[in-house]
N, C-alpha and C positions, 0 to 999 in steps of 0.2 A: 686236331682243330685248335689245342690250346698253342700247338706251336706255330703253325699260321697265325693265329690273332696277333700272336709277340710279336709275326713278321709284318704285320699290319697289310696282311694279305686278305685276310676277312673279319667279319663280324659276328660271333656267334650270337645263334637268337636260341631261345626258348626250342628244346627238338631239331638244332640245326645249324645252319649258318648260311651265310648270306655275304655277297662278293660288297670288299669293301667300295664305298663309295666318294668316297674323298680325294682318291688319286688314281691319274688313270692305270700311273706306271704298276698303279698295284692291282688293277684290275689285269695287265697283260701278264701281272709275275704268276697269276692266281689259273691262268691257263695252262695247261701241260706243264706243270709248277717241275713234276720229277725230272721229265725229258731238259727241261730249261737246265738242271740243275746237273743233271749228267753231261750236259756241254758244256756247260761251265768250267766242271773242274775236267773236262777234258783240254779245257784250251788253256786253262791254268797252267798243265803239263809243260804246254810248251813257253811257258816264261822261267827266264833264269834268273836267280837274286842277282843286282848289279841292273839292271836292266830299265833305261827310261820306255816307254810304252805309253801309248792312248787310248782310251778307252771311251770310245764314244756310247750315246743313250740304244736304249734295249732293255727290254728282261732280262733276257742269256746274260746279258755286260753287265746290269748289273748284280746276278747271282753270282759272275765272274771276280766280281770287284771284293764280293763277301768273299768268296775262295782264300785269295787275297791277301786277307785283312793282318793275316798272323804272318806273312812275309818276314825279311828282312831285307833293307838296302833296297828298295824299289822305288824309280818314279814316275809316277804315273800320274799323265794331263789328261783330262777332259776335260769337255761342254757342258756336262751333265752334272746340276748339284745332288739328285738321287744318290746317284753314283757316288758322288765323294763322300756324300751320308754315312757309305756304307764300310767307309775306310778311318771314320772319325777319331775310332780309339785305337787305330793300329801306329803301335809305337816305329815300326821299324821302315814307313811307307811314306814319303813324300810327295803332298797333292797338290796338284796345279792345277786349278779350276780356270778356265779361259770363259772371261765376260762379253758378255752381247745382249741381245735381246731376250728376254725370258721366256721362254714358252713355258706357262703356269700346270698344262695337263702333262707334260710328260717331263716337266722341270730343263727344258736344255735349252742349254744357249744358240743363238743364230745368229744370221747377218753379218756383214761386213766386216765387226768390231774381232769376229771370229779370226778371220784371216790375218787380218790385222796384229794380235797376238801370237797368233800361229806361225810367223814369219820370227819371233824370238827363241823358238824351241825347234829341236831335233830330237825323234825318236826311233827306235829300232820296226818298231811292230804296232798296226793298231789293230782295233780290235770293232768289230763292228756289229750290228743287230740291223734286219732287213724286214721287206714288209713283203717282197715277193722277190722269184728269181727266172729269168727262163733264158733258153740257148739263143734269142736272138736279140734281147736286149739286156742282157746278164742282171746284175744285182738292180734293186728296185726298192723307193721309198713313196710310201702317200702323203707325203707332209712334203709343198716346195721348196718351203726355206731349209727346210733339215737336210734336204738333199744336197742342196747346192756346197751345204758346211760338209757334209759326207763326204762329196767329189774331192773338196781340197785336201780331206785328210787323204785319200788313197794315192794323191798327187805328192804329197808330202812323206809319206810312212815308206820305209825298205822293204815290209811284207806284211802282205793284209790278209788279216783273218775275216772268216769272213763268220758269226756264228746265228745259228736260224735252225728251228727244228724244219721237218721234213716236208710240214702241210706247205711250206709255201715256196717250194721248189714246183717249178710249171703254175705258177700264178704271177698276173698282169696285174702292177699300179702304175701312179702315172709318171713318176719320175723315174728315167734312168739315174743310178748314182757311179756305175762304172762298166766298163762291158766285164766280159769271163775272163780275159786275157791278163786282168790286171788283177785279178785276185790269185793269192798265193797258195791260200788254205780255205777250206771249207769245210764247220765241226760242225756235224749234224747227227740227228738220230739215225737208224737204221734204216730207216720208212723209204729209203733212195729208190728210185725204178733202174733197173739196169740200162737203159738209155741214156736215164740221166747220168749213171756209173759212167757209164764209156766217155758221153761229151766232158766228163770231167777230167779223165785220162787223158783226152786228144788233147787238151788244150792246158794240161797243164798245170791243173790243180792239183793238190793234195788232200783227199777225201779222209777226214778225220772221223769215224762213225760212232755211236758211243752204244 
């Protein structure tokens, strides 16, 4: 409990604790905190030092982004100020925070201004957090505007990760952010149905389990 507090994950009360309040990101880091944290550094894995890289908003991305922090030779852009937060004292990590519009509960940037920057940069690999996924409308976000900045980066990046624990494989929101065909990798927990195993084989993906 006292190392969640530090993570500003919760609140300890009197006989307990209680989900912090202040930010949303920390209310999503505070669910499936382990499983978030075993995909993390499973998707860690696959970055090499030398390596530019995007790291959009998420739990997973940014428990990814702590992974991270002790690197060397990395640069790594996102929308998301959580995110760079979490890279603040790492000496050997170069952050590009790309400006827009602020979204104040989950801290990330949107809107046009997004693209806009995103047209001065190139990177190998980005790195994504989802809100649902299924075989006939692939990855999925409930936030508009996040989605639209999502689509760009997977139009932009060489190879997208894709990272999400297991609950929200066969779960509908309302924006598509890409179909299946256009994601490279997928790190998730164990929790997969073997259906969803297979549609992941036929089409292409790379099933990262942790």
């Amino acid at each position: 409990l006292r190392f969640l507090e530090e993570q500003n994950l919760l609140v300890r009360t009197h006989g307990g604790a209680s989900l912090s309040v202040d930010d949303d990101i920390s209310h999503r880091l505070s669910i499936n905190y382990s499983r978030k944290l075993k995909i993390a550094r499973a998707a860690a894995n696959e970055i090499e030092d030398g390596e530019t890289i995007l790291l959009e908003a998420g739990s997973s991305v940014a428990l990814l982004a702590q992974t991270l922090s002790s690197r060397k030779n990395l640069n790594i852009i996102t929308n998301n100020a959580f995110v760079a937060r979490q890279l603040k004292d790492s000496q050997g990590i170069n952050v590009i925070l790309i400006g827009g519009v602020y979204q104040k509960n989950s801290e990330t940037m949107v809107g046009p201004m997004v693209k806009e920057y995103l047209s001065y940069y190139n990177f190998s690999k980005v790195f994504m957090g989802i809100d649902g996924f299924t075989m006939e409308q692939g990855a999925m976000c409930r936030d508009l505007d996040r989605s639209e900045v999502m689509s760009e980066f997977v139009r932009k990046g060489d190879k997208v990760y894709i990272l999400s624990d297991s609950d929200k494989i066969g779960k509908t929101e309302i924006r598509s952010i890409c179909r299946a065909e256009e994601i490279d990798y997928f790190v998730t927990d164990s929790g997969v149905s073997d259906e969803y195993r297979q549609f992941f084989r036929e089409n292409g993906i790379e099933l990262i389990m942790t």
